[in-house]
BABAKOL-515509 format. One record per residue (C-alpha): residue in one letter; x, y, z. Coordinates in steps of 0.2 Angstrom, whole numbers. Layout:
N
<pt code="A" c1="X" c2="Y" c3="Z"/>
...
This chain:
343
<pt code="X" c1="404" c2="712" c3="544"/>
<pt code="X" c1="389" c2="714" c3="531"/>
<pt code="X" c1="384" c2="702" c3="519"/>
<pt code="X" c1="398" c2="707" c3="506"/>
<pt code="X" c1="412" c2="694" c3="503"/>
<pt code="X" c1="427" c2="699" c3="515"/>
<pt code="X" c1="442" c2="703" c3="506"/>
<pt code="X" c1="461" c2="703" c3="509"/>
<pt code="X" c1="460" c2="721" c3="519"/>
<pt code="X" c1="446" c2="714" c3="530"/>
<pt code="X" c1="457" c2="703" c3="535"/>
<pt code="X" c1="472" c2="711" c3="536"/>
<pt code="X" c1="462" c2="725" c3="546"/>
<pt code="X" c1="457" c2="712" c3="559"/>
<pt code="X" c1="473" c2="705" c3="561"/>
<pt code="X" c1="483" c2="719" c3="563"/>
<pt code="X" c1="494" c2="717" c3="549"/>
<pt code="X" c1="498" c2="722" c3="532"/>
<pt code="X" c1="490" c2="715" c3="516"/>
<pt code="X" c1="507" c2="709" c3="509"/>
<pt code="X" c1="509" c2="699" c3="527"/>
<pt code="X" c1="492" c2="692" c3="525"/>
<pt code="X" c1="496" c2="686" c3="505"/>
<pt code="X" c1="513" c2="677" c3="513"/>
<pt code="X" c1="505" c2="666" c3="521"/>
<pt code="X" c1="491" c2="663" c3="510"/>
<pt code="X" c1="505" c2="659" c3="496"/>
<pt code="X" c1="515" c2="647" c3="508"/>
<pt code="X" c1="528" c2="660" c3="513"/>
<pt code="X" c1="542" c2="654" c3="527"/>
<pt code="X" c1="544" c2="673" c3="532"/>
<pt code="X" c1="529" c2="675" c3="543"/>
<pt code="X" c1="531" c2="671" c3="559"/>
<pt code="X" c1="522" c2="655" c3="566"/>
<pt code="X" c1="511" c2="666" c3="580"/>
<pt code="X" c1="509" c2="680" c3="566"/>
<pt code="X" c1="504" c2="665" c3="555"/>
<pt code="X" c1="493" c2="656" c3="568"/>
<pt code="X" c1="482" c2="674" c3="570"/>
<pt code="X" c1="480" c2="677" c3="553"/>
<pt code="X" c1="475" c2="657" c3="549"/>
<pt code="X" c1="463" c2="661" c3="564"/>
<pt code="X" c1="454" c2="679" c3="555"/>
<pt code="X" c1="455" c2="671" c3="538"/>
<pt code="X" c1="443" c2="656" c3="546"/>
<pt code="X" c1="432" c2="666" c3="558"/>
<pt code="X" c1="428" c2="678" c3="540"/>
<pt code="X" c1="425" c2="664" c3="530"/>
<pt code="X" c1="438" c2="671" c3="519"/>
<pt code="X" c1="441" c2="665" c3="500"/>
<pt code="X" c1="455" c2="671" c3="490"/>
<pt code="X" c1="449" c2="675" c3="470"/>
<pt code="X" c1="459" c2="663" c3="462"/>
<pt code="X" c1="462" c2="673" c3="445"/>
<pt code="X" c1="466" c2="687" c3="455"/>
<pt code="X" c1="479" c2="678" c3="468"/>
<pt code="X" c1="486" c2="672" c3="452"/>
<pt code="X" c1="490" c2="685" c3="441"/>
<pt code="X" c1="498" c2="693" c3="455"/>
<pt code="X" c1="510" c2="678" c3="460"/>
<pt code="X" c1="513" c2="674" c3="441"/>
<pt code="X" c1="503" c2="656" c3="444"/>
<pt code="X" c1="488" c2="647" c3="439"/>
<pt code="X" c1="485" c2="639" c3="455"/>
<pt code="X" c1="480" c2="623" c3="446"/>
<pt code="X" c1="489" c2="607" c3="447"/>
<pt code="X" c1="488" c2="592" c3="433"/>
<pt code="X" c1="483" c2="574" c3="435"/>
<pt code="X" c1="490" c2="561" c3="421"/>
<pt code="X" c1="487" c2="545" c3="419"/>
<pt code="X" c1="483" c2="532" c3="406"/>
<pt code="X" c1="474" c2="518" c3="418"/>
<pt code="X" c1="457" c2="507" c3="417"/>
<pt code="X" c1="457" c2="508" c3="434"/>
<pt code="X" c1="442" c2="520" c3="438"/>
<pt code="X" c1="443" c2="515" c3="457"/>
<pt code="X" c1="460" c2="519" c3="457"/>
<pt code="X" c1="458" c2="537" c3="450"/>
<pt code="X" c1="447" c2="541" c3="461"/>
<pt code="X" c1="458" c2="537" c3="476"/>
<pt code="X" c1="471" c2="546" c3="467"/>
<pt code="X" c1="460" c2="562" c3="464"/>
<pt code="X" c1="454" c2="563" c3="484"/>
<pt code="X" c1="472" c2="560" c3="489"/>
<pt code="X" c1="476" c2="577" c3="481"/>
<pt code="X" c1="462" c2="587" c3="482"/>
<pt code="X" c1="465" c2="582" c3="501"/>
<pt code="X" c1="478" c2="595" c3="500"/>
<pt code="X" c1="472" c2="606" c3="485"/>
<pt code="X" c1="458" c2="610" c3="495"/>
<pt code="X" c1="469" c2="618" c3="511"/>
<pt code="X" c1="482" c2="625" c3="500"/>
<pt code="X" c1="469" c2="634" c3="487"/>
<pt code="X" c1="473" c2="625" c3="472"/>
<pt code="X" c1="462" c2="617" c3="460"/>
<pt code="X" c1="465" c2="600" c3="450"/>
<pt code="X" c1="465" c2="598" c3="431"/>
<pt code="X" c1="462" c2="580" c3="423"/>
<pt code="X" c1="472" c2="574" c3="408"/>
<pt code="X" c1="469" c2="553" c3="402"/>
<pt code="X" c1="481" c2="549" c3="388"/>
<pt code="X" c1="486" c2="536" c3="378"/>
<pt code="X" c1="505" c2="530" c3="385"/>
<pt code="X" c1="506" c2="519" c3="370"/>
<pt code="X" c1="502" c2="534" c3="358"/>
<pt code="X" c1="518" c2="541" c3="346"/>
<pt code="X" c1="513" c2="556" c3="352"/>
<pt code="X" c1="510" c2="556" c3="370"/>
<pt code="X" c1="525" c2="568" c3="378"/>
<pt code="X" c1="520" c2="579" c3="366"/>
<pt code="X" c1="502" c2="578" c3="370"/>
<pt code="X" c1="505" c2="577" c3="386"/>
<pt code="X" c1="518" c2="595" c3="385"/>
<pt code="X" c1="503" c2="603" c3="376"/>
<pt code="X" c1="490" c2="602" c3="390"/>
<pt code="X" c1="502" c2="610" c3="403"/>
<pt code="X" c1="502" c2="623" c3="392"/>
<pt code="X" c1="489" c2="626" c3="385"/>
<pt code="X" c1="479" c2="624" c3="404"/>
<pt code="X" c1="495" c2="632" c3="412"/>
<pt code="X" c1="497" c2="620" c3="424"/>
<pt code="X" c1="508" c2="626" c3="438"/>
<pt code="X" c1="515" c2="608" c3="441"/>
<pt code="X" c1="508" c2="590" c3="435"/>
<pt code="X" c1="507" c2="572" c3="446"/>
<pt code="X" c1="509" c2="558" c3="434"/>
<pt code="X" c1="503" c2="541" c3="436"/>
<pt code="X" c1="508" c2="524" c3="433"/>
<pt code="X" c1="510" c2="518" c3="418"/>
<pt code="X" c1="512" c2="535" c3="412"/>
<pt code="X" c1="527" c2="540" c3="427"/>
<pt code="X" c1="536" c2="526" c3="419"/>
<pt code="X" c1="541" c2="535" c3="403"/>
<pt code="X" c1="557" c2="540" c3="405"/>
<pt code="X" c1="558" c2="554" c3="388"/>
<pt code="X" c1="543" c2="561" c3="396"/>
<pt code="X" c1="553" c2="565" c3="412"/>
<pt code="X" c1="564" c2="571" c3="403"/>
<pt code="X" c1="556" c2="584" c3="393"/>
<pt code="X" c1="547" c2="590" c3="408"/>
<pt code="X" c1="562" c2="594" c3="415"/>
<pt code="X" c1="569" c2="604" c3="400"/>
<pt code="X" c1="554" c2="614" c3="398"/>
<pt code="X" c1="554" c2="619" c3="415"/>
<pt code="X" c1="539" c2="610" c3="423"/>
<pt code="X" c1="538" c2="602" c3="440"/>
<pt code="X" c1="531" c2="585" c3="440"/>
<pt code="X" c1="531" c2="571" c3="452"/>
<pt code="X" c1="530" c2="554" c3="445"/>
<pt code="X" c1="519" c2="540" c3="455"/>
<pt code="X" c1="527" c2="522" c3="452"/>
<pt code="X" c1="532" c2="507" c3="458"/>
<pt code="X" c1="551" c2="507" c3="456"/>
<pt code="X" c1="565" c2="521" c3="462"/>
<pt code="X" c1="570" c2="528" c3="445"/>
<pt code="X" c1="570" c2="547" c3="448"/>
<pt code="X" c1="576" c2="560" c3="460"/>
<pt code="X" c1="567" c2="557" c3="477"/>
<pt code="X" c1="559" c2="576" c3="479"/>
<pt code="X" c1="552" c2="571" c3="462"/>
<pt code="X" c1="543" c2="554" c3="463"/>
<pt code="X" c1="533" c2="543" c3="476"/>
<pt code="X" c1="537" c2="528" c3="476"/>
<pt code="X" c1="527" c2="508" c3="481"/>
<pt code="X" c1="538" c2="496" c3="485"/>
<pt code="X" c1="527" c2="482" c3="478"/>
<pt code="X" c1="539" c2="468" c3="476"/>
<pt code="X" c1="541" c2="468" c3="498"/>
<pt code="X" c1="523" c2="467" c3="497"/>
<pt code="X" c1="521" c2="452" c3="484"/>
<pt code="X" c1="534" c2="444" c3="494"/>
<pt code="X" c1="524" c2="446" c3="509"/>
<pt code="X" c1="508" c2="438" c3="498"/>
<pt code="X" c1="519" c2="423" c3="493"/>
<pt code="X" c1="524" c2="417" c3="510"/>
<pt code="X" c1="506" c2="418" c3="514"/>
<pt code="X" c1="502" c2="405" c3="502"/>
<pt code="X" c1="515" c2="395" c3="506"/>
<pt code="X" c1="510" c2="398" c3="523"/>
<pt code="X" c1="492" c2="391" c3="520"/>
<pt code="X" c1="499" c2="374" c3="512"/>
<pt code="X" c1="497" c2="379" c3="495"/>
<pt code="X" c1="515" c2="375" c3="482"/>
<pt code="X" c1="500" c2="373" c3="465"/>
<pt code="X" c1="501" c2="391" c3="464"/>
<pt code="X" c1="499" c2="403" c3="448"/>
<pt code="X" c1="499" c2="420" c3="443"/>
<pt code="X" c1="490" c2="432" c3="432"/>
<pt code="X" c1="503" c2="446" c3="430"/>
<pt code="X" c1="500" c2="463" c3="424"/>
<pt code="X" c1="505" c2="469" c3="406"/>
<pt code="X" c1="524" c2="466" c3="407"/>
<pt code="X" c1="529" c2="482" c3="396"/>
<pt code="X" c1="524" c2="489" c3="413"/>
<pt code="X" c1="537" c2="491" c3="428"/>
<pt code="X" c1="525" c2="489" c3="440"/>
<pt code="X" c1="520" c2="470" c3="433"/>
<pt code="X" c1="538" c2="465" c3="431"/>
<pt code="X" c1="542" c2="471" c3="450"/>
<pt code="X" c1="527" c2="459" c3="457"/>
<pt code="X" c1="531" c2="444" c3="445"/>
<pt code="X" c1="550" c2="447" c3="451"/>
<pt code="X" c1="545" c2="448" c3="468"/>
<pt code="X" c1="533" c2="433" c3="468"/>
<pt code="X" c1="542" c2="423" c3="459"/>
<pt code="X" c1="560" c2="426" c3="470"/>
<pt code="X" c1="548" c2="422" c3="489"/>
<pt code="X" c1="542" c2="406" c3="481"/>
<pt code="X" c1="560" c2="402" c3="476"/>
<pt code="X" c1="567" c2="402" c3="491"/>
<pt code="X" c1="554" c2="392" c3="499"/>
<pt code="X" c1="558" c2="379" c3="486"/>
<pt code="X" c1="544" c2="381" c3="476"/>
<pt code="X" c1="544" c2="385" c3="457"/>
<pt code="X" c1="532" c2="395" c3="449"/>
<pt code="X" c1="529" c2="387" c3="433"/>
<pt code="X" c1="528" c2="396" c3="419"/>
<pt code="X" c1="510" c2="387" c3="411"/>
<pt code="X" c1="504" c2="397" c3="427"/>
<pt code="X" c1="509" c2="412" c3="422"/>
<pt code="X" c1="496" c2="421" c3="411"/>
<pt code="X" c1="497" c2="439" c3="406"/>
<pt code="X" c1="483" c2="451" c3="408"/>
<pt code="X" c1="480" c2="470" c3="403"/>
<pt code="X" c1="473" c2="474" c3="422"/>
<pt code="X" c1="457" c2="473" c3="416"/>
<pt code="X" c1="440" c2="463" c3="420"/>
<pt code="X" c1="439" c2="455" c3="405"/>
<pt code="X" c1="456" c2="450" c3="403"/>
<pt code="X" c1="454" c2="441" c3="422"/>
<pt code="X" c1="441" c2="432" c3="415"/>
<pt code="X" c1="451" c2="425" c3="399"/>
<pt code="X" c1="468" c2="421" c3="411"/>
<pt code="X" c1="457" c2="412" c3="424"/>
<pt code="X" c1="447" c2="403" c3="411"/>
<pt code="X" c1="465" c2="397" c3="405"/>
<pt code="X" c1="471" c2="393" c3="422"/>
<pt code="X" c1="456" c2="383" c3="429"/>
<pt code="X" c1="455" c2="372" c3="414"/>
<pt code="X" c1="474" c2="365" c3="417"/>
<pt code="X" c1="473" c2="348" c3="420"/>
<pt code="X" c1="481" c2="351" c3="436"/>
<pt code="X" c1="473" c2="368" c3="440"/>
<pt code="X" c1="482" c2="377" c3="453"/>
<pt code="X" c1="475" c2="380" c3="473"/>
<pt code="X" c1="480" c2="397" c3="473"/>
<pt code="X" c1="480" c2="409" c3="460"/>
<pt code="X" c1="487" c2="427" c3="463"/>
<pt code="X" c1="482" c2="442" c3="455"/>
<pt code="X" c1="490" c2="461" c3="449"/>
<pt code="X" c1="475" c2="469" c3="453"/>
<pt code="X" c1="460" c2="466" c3="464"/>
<pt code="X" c1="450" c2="470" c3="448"/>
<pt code="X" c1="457" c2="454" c3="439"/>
<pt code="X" c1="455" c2="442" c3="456"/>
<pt code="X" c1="435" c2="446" c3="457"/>
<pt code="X" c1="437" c2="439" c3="439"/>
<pt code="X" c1="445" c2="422" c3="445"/>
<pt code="X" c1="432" c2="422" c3="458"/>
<pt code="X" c1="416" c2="424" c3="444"/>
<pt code="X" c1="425" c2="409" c3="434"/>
<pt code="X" c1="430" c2="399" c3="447"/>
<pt code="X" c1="410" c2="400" c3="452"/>
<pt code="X" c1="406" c2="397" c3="435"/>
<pt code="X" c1="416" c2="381" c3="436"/>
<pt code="X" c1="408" c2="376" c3="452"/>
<pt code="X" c1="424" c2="378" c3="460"/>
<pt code="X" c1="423" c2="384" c3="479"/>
<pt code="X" c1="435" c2="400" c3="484"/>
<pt code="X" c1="442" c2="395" c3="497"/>
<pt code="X" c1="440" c2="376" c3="500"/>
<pt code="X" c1="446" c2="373" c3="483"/>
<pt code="X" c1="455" c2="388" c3="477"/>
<pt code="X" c1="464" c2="402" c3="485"/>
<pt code="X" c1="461" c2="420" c3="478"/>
<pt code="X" c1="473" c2="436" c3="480"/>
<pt code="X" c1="472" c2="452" c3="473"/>
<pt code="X" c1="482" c2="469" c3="473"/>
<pt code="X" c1="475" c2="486" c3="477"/>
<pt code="X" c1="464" c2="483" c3="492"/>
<pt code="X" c1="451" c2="496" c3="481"/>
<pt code="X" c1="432" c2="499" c3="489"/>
<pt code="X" c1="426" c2="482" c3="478"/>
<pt code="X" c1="437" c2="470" c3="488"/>
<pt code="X" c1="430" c2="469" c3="505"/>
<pt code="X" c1="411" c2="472" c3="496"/>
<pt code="X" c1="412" c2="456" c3="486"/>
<pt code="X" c1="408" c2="438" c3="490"/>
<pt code="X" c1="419" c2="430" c3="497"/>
<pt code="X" c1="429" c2="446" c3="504"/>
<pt code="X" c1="447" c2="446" c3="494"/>
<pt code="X" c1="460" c2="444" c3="503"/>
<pt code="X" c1="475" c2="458" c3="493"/>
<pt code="X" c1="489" c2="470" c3="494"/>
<pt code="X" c1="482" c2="486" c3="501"/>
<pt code="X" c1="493" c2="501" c3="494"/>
<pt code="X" c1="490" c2="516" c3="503"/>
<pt code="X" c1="485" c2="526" c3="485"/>
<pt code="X" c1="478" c2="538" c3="493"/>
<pt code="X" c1="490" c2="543" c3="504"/>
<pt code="X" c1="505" c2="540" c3="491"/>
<pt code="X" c1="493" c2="555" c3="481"/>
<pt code="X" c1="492" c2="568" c3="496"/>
<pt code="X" c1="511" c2="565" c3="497"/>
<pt code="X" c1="515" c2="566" c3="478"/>
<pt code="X" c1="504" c2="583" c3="480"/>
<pt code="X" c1="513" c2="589" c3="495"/>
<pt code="X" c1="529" c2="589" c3="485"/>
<pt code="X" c1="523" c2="598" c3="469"/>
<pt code="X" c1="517" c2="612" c3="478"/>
<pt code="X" c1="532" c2="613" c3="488"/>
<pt code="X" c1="540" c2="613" c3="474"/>
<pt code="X" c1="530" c2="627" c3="465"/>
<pt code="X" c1="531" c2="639" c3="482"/>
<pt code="X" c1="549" c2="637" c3="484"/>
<pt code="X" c1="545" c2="640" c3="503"/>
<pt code="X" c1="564" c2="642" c3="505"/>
<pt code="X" c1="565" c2="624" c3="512"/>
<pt code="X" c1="570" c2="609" c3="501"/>
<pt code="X" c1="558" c2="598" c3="493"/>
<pt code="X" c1="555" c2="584" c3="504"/>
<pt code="X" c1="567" c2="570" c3="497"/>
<pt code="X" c1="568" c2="557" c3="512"/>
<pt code="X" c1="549" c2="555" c3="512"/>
<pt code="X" c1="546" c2="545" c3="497"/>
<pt code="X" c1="542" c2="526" c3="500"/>
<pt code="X" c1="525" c2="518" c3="505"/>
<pt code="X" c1="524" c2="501" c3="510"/>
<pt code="X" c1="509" c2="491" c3="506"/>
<pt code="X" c1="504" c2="479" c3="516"/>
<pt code="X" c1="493" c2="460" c3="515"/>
<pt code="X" c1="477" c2="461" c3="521"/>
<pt code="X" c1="468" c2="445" c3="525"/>
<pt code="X" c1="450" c2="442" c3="520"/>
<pt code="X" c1="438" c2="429" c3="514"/>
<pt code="X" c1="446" c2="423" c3="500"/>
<pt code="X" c1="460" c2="414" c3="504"/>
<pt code="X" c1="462" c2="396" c3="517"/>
<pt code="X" c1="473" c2="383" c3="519"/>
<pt code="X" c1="475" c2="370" c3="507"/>
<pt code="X" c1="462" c2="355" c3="508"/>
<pt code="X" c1="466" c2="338" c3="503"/>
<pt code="X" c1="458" c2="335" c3="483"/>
C-alpha cells in the first residue's frame, strides 16, 4: 500500500469480499458471518482503515453522532459520563455531541427537541435530573428519537433506561454507621424535587428505622449538590447544640464541604465526626482524610446506556437489550469514617 489513505475497496480487495459485505459490518450488521466478520475486522486493522463519517452517513441515512443531555454541577460526573460513552463511540464510529440545559427552564423539552434536530442526532443519552422528566420522554418518543434515560429510579421501559439502585446502597451506608456506634446521625440530602434525592433520604431513613434509630428531622438539611451549599448545611449542622457524630452526604462534593467546616470548627473527622459521601468521584480518595462513600459505577452505567442507543439505532435484528439495566453501587471505606468515641 502507498501512502494514500486506504478506502473501503482496499479492504474489500484484501478480504476477499465485496464492498457491501465490508459496509455490514462496519454498520453493525448480524448478516455477516462471525469468520467473514473476524477477517474483515482483521484487514480493516492491519490498513489502518477509517470510514469518512459524512460519507458512511449519507449512505446509511445517519449522522453517526449520538447526544449527551444533562443539566448537572457535577463536572467530575460529566466526565465519567462522557468516557463511559466515547468508550464505545470510539469502536463503533460514532462521535458525541454535548448539550447542558436548564431542567427547570419552561422551555427545556422543546429546547431540548431543537438540538436533536437541528445537530441531527441519531439517538440521545439523558442524564439525571434531566432523564427524570417524564413530558420529555414522552415527546421523544412521539417524534421518533431513541433515547436512553440515566436515573436512579425504574420508571421507563428497560431497553430505554439505565438504572442505580441507590436506595440499596444508602441502606448499605446506614448500617455502616450504625455499625461504627454512631445513633447522632444527620443528613444533607440532595434537592428533593429530584428522584434521586428522595430515593437516598427514603433509603437512609427506612435502614436507620429498622435499627431503631430515627433520623430526626433538625438533621436533615437540603442542599443543591453543590460545594457551597455543603458548606451552608454543615455550618447548620455543626452548630446544633447537640451536633451529630456522623453526617451523611448526596454527593462526595458536599461531604469534602462538611470536612472544610468541621476543620474550620476544629472538629476532628474521624474522632469526632464521621463523614460519608456519594459518588466515589476522583476527588474522594485525593482528599484529606480520604472519604469514605457510595461508588456508583458511572462510568460503566454510560458505556451501557451507550450500548443500548446504538443498538437501538442499528436494528442489528436482535432486541434491544432489556435485562441488562441495573448497576449496583457499592460502600467503599476510607479515612473518613470511625467508630464512635466517647464525648
Amino acid at each position: 500500500m502507498s501512502d494514500r489513505k486506504p478506502t473501503i475497496n482496499d479492504v474489500a480487495r484484501e478480504a476477499g469480499v465485496s464492498k457491501r459485505t465490508v459496509s455490514r459490518v462496519l454498520n453493525g450488521s448480524g448478516s455477516v458471518g462471525e469468520k467473514t466478520r473476524a477477517e474483515i475486522q482483521e484487514v480493516i486493522a492491519r490498513l489502518n482503515f477509517s470510514p469518512d463519517k459524512q460519507a458512511r452517513g449519507l449512505a446509511s441515512s445517519r449522522s453517526y453522532l449520538l447526544g449527551l443531555i444533562y443539566d448537572n454541577p457535577d463536572a467530575l460526573y460529566i466526565d465519567q459520563v462522557q468516557r463511559g460513552v466515547l468508550d464505545l463511540c470510539t469502536q463503533k464510529g460514532y462521535e458525541l455531541v454535548v448539550h447542558p440545559c436548564q431542567y427547570k427552564a419552561a422551555d427545556m423539552v422543546e429546547d431540548c427537541l431543537q438540538f436533536i434536530r437541528r445537530s441531527q442526532i441519531d439517538g440521545v443519552i439523558i442524564l439525571p435530573p434531566v432523564s427524570e422528566s417524564r413530558d420529555l420522554a414522552m415527546a421523544l418518543r412521539e417524534a421518533g428519537h431513541h433515547y436512553v434515560r440515566m436515573a436512579s429510579v425504574d420508571f421507563d421501559d428497560h431497553a430505554s433506561i439505565v438504572v442505580s439502585d441507590d436506595r440499596a446502597a444508602v441502606r448499605e451506608m446506614a448500617r455502616y454507621f450504625l455499625s461504627l456506634g454512631h445513633t447522632e446521625i444527620a443528613m444533607i440530602t440532595g434537592p428533593m424535587g429530584y428522584h434521586s434525592s428522595n430515593e437516598r433520604l427514603l433509603g437512609f431513613k427506612d435502614s436507620l428505622a429498622e435499627q431503631g434509630v430515627i433520623l430526626d428531622e433538625s438533621r436533615i438539611v437540603e442542599g443543591q449538590n453543590t460545594y457551597d451549599s455543603g458548606l451552608a448545611s454543615a455550618r447548620k449542622l455543626l452548630n446544633l447544640p447537640n451536633r451529630p457524630t456522623a453526617i451523611f452526604a448526596n454527593n462526595d462534593e458536599m461531604a469534602a464541604a462538611v470536612l472544610r467546616v468541621a476543620r474550620t470548627l476544629d472538629i476532628d473527622v474521624p474522632t469526632e465526626l464521621s463523614v460519608a459521601g456519594f459518588d466515589d468521584n476522583m476527588l474522594a480518595s485525593r482528599i484529606m482524610p480520604s472519604l469514605t462513600t457510595i461508588q456508583r459505577p458511572v462510568r460503566a452505567m454510560a458505556t451501557l446506556a451507550a450500548e443500548k442507543i446504538i443498538q437501538a439505532i442499528e436494528q442489528t435484528g436482535k432486541d434491544v437489550n432489556s435485562d441488562d439495566f441495573l448497576v449496583k453501587p457499592h460502600l467503599i471505606i476510607r479515612e473518613s469514617a470511625a467508630p464512635l468515641k466517647a464525648r
